[in-house]
C-alpha positions as CSV (number, residue, x, y, z in Angstrom):
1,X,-95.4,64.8,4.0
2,X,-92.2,63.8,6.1
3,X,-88.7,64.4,3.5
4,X,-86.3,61.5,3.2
5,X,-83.7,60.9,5.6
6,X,-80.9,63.5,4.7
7,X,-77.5,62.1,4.5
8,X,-75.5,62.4,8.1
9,X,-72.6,65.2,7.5
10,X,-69.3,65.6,8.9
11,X,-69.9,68.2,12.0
12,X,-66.2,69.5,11.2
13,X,-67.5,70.8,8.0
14,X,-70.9,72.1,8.8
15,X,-68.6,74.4,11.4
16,X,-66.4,75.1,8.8
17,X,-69.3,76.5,6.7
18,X,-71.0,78.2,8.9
19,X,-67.7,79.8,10.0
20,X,-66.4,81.0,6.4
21,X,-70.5,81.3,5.6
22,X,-70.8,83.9,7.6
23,X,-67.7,86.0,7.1
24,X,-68.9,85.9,3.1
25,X,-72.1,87.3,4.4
26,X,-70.2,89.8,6.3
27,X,-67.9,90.8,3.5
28,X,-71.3,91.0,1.4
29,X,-73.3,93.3,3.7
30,X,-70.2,95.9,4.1
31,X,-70.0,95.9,-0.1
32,X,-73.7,96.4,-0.6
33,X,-73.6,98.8,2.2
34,X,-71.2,101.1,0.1
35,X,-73.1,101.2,-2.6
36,X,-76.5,102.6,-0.7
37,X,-75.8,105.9,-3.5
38,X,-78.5,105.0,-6.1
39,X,-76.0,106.9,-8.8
40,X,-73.6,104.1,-8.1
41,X,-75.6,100.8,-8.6
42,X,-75.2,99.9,-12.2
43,X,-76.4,96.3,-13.9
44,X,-78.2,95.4,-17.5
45,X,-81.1,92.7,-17.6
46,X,-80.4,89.2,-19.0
47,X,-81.0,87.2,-21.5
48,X,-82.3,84.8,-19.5
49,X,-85.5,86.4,-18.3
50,X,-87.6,89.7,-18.3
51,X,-87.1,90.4,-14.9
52,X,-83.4,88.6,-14.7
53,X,-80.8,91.5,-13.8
54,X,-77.1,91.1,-12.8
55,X,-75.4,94.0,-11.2
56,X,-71.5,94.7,-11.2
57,X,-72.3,94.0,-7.5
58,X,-73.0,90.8,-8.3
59,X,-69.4,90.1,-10.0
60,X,-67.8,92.1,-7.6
61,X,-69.2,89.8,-4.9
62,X,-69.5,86.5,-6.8
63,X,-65.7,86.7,-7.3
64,X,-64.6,87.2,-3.8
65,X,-67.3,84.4,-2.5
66,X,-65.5,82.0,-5.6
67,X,-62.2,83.3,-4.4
68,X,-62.6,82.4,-0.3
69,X,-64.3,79.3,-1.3
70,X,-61.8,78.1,-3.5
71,X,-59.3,78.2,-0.6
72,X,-60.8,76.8,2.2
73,X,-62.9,74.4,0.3
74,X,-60.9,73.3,-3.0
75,X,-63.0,70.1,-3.8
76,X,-66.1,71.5,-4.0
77,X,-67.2,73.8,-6.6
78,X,-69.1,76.9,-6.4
79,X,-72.3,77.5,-8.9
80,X,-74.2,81.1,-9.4
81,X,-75.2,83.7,-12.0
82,X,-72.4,85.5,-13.1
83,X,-70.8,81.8,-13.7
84,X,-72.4,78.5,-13.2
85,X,-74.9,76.6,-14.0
86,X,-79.0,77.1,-13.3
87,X,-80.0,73.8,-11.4
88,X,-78.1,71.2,-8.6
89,X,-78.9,68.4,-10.7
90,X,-75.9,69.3,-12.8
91,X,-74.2,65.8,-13.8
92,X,-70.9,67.8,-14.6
93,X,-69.9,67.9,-10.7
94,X,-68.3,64.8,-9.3
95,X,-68.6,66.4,-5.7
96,X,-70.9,65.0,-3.3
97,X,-71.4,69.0,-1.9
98,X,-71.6,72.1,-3.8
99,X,-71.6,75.6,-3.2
100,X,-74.5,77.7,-4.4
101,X,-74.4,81.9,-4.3
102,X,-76.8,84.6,-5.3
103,X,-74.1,87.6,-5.1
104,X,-77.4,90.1,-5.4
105,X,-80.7,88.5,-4.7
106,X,-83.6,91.0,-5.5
107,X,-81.0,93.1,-7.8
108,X,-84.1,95.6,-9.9
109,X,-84.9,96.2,-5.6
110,X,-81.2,97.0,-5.1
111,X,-81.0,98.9,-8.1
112,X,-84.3,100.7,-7.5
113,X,-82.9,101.5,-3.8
114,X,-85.9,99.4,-2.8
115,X,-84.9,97.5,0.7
116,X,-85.6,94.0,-0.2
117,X,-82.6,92.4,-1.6
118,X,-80.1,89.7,0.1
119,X,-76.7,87.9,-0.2
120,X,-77.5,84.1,-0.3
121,X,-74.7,81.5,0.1
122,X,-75.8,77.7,0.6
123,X,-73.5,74.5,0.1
124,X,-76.0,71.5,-0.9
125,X,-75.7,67.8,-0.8
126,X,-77.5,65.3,-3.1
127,X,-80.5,65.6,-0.3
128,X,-81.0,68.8,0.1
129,X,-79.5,72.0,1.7
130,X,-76.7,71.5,4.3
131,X,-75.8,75.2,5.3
132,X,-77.7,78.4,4.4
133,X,-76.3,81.5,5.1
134,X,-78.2,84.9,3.9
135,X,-77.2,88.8,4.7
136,X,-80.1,91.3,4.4
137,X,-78.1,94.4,4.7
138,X,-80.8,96.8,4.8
139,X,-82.4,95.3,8.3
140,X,-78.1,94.2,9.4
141,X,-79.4,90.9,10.1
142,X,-77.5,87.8,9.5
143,X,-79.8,84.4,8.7
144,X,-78.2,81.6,9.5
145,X,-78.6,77.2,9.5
146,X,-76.8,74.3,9.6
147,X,-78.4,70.4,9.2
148,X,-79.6,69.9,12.1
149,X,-78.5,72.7,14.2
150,X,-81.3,75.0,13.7
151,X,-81.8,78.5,12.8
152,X,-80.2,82.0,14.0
153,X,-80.8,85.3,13.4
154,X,-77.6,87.5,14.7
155,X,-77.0,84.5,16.7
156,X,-80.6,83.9,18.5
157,X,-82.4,80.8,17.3
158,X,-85.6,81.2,15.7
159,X,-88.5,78.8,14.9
160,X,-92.3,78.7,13.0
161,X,-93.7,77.2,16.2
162,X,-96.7,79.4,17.7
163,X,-95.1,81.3,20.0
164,X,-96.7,82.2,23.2
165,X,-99.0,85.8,23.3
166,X,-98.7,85.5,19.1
167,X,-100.9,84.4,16.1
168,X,-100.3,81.4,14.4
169,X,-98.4,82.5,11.1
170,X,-100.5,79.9,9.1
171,X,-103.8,81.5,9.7
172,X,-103.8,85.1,8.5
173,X,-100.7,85.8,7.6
174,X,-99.6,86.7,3.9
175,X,-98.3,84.4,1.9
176,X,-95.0,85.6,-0.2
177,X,-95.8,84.9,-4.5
178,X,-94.1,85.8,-7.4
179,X,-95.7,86.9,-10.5
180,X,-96.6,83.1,-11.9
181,X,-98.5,82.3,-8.6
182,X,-100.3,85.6,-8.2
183,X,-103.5,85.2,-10.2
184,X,-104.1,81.9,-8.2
185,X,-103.2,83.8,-4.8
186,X,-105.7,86.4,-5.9
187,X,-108.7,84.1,-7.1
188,X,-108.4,82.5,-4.0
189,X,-108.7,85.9,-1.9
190,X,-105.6,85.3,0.0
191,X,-103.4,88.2,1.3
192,X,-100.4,88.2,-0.9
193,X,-97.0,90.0,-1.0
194,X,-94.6,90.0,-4.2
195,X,-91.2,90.7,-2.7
196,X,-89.2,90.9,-5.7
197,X,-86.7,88.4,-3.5
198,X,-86.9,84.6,-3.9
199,X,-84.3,84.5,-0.7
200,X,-85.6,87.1,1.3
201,X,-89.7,85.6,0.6
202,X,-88.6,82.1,1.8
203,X,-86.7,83.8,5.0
204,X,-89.3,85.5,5.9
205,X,-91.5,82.0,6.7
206,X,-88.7,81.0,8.7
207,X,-88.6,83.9,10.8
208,X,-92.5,83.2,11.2
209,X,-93.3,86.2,9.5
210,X,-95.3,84.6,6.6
211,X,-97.7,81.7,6.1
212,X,-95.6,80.4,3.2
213,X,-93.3,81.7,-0.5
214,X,-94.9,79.9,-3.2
215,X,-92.7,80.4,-6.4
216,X,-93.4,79.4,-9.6
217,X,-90.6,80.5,-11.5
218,X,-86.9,80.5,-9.2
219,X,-83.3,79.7,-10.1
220,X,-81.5,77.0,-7.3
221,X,-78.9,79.9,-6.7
222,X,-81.6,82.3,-5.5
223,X,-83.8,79.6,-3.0
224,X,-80.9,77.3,-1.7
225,X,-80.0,79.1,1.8
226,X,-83.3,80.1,2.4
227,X,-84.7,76.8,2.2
228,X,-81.9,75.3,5.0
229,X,-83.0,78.6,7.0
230,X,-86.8,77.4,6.8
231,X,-86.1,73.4,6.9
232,X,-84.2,74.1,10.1
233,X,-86.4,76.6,11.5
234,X,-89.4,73.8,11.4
235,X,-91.3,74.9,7.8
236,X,-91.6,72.4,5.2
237,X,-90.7,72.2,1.3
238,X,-93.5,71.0,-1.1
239,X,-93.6,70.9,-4.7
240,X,-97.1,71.9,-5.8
241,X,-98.8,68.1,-5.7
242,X,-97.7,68.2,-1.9
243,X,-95.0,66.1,-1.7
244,X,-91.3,66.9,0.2
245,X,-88.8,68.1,-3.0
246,X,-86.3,70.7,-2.0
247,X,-85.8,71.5,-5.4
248,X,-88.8,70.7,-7.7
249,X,-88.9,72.2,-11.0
250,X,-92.6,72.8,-11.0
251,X,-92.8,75.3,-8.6
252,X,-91.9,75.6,-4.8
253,X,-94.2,75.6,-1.5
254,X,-92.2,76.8,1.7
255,X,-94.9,76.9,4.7
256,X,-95.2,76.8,8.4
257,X,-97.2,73.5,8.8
258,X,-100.5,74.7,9.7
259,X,-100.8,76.7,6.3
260,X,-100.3,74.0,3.9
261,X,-103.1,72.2,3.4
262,X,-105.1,75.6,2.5
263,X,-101.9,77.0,0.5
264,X,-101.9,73.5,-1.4
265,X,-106.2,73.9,-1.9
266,X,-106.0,76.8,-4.4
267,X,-101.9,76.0,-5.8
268,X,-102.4,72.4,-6.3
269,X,-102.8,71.5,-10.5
270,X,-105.8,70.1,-11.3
């Protein structure tokens, strides 16, 4: 289960990203702040899916992350839900990175004033994510990883290892679904939470606070920084037959190590 080699990145950008990264996430937990009056959150559901909404947060936001990215990192072109496309894999982009942003991850929470909704930002390489950078306003935490450079949240590294005097996540601890993966979660007796965040369910295995986010249904916008959060923090990335894919299209396992093979027993096809 050991992922391929990722490719070696230039440490002069992966500072640059984290730098600009985080001010984004800044800028994005002082909008979303502003707008904790129920009466002023206003968005329409997609096209796309039954639960798919897109906020005027989510342009407001989308447009300043396009607009700060555009002129610190020209070459490199920024994908999310207001504009874009839905998957990495795009063969449109000549770049050999790319910028990924959910503006409003979770937005039904945010427009519900339920606290469970993040701004996601993650530039990607053709191996996986390279930076991941997520705000979760409603806790004022930053979450924060480079390649290589680990995790931080508000600037203290975090990891999945056991730590001493607490219980291993992987044996007891819920395990984050959507709705796709919850009748499996349920016929298997496991303790499950549906989050109604793709970025904030993945985070919260990196912060060790989960056995794993298993996600059926997600859009590459919506799981790109959380996955460098977790890769970095020491979880791996499965798709459902157990093998490392940061991005399979099949459905997503994020775990802490000692809750895969039991995750895997009741998710696995077949």
């Amino acid at each position: 289960m050991h992922p391929p080699p990722a490719d070696p990145v230039d440490p002069g950008l992966l500072s640059r990203a984290l730098e600009v990264g985080g001010r984004l996430a800044n800028d994005a937990a002082e909008v979303l702040a502003a707008t904790t009056d129920r009466a002023g959150r206003t968005g329409s559901r997609t096209e796309r899916h039954l639960f798919d909404w897109v906020t005027h947060t989510d342009h407001t936001l989308e447009r300043h992350t396009r607009r700060v990215l555009a002129a610190e990192f020209p070459d490199i072109p920024v994908l999310g839900p207001v504009i874009g496309t839905d998957y990495p894999g795009d063969e449109s982009a000549t770049s050999r990175y790319r910028w990924l942003v959910a503006p409003v991850d979770g937005a039904l929470n945010y427009l519900a004033g339920l606290p469970w909704y993040a701004y996601s930002l993650a530039l990607l390489d053709a191996t996986g994510p390279v930076v991941g950078v997520i705000s979760d306003p409603t806790r004022a935490e930053i979450y924060a990883a480079a390649r290589g450079r680990g995790t931080r949240v508000n600037g203290v590294p975090v990891r999945v290892a056991r730590q001493p005097g607490r219980p291993d996540p992987g044996s007891g601890y819920p395990v984050c679904v959507d709705p796709g993966t919850l009748a499996s979660a349920c016929a298997a007796r496991r303790e499950v939470r549906v989050l109604g965040s793709a970025a904030l369910a993945i985070t919260q295995v990196a912060l060790g606070n989960a056995a794993a986010a298993v996600l059926e249904e997600y859009r590459a916008w919506d799981v790109a920084a959380g996955l460098a959060l977790a890769l970095e923090a020491g979880a791996v990335v499965l798709d459902r037959h157990g093998r490392p894919n940061p991005f399979a299209t099949d459905g997503l396992l994020v775990a802490v190590p000692s809750a895969v093979t039991e995750v895997l027993g009741w998710w696995r096809p077949g």
